[in-house]
N, C-alpha and C positions, 0 to 999 in steps of 0.2 A: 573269475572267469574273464573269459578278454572275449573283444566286438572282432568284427572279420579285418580290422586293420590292425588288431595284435593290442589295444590301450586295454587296460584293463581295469578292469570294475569289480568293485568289492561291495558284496549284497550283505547287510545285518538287518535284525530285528531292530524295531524304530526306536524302543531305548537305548542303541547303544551309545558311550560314549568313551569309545575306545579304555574302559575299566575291567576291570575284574567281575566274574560272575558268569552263568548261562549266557548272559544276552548281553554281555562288557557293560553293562552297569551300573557298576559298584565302582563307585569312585573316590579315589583317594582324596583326605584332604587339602584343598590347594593352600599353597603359601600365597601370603599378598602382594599384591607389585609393588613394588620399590618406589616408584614415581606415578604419577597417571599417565596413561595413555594420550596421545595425539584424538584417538577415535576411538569410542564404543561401537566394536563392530557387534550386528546382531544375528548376523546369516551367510552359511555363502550361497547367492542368490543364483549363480549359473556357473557351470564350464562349459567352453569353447573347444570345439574340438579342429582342427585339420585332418580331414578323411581322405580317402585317395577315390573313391565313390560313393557321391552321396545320395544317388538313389540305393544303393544297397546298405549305407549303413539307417537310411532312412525307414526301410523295411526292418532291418534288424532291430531298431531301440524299437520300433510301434510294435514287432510282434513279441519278441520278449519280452519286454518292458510294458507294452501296454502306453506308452506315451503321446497323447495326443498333442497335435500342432497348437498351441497358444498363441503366437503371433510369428509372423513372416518379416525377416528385415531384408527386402529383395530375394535371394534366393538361399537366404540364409533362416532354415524351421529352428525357432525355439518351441521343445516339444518340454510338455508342462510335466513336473516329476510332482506325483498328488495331484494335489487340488491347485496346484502354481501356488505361488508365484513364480518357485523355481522352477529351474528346467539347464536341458542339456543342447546347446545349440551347433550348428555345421552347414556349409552350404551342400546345399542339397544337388547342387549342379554339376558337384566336385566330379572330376574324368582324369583324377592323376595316378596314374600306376606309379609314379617317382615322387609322388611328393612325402615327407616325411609326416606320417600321421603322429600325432598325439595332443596334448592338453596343448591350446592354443594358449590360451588365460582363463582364470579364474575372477570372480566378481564376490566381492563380502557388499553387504547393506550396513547404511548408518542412517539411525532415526534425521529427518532434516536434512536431506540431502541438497546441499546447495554449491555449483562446482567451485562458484568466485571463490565462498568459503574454503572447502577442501583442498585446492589450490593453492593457496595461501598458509593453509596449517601445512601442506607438505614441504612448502618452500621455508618456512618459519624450522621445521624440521629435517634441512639440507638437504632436500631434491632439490633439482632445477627443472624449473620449469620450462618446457620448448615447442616447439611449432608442431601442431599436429600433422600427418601424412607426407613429414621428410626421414624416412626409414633410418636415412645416414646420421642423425641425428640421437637414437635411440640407443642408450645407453644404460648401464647400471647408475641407479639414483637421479632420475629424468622423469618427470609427468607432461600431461598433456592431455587434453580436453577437446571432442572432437563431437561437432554439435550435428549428428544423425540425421538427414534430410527425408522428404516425403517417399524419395524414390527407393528407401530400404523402412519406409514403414514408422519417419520421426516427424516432429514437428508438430505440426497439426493446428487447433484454433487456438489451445491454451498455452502454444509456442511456438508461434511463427518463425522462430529462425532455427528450427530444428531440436533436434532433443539431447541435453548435452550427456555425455557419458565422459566420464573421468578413467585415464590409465596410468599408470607407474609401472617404472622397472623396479624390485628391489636390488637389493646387492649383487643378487648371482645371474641379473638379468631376467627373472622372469615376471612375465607381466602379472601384473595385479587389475582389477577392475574396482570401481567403486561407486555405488549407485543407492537407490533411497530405498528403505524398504519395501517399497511397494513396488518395484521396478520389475514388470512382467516380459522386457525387451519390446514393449511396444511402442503408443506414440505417448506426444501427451509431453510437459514441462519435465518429468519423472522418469518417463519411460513408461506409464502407470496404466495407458490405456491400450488393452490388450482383448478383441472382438469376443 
């Protein structure tokens, strides 16, 4: 089905995994990877969407979906998918009839999220690393780390200088997110604490 800005949304049964069977899951055996991974990812914790109005596509995911508001980063609802942590976020203030809707970026989880850490492994593994909120800057194989303040709902007691969130371009430019398990988009050292 697709939301009133056209992105569209694929509803399965909660075992699927994109395999074989009634409910896709039956799954093929996987071969092993070659080398280890950079990161054990465990989840994708959120997508970001660009709406063109975000009071109506805010009406649309609560009444179809049923999504309730989990935490607010400014005027931006992360609406909890289940029981959260994930969820589907968008500013809700959105008033663009021109703007280009769809996946803004996507967010995986990795157990121990710490961004010095992740920053590091991605620069060890030929991103470059660069200044957060210089757009001209943003490039295929670039990260940056952009520490979330109190006024979109970061920081707080157990992280006085904001909440950090970790992003990447990969190859073809599109953004990646990368956050700690428990990352509900609220405040808190994690992102962890969500009302």
């Amino acid at each position: 089905m697709r939301d009133p800005d056209g992105i569209s949304i694929q509803r399965q049964h909660a075992a699927y995994g994109h395999g074989a069977g009634l409910y896709g899951d039956t799954l093929s055996p996987t071969a092993k990877a070659a080398a280890k991974p950079a990161f054990q990812l465990k989840s994708i914790s959120h997508v970001t969407l660009t709406v063109t109005n975000g009071r109506r596509s805010r009406e649309f995911y609560q009444r179809v979906f049923g999504l309730p508001v989990q935490a607010m980063q400014g005027s931006t609802a992360c609406l909890a998918v289940g029981s959260g942590p994930d969820f589907v976020a968008f500013n809700t203030t959105a008033d663009n009839p021109n703007a280009k809707a769809g996946v803004n970026h996507v967010a995986f989880t990795i157990e121990n999220f710490d961004a010095n850490r992740v920053m590091g492994i991605l620069a060890n593994n030929g991103l470059e690393p660069i200044e957060y909120g210089i757009p001209a800057l943003i490039k295929p194989l670039t990260c940056r780390t952009r520490l979330r303040q109190r006024a979109n709902n970061g920081g707080g007691p157990t992280s006085p200088l904001g909440t950090p969130e970790l992003y990447l371009n990969d190859p073809d430019n599109i953004t990646i997110q990368i956050q700690d398990v428990k990352y509900c988009g609220g405040s808190g050292a994690l992102g962890q604490i969500c009302p």
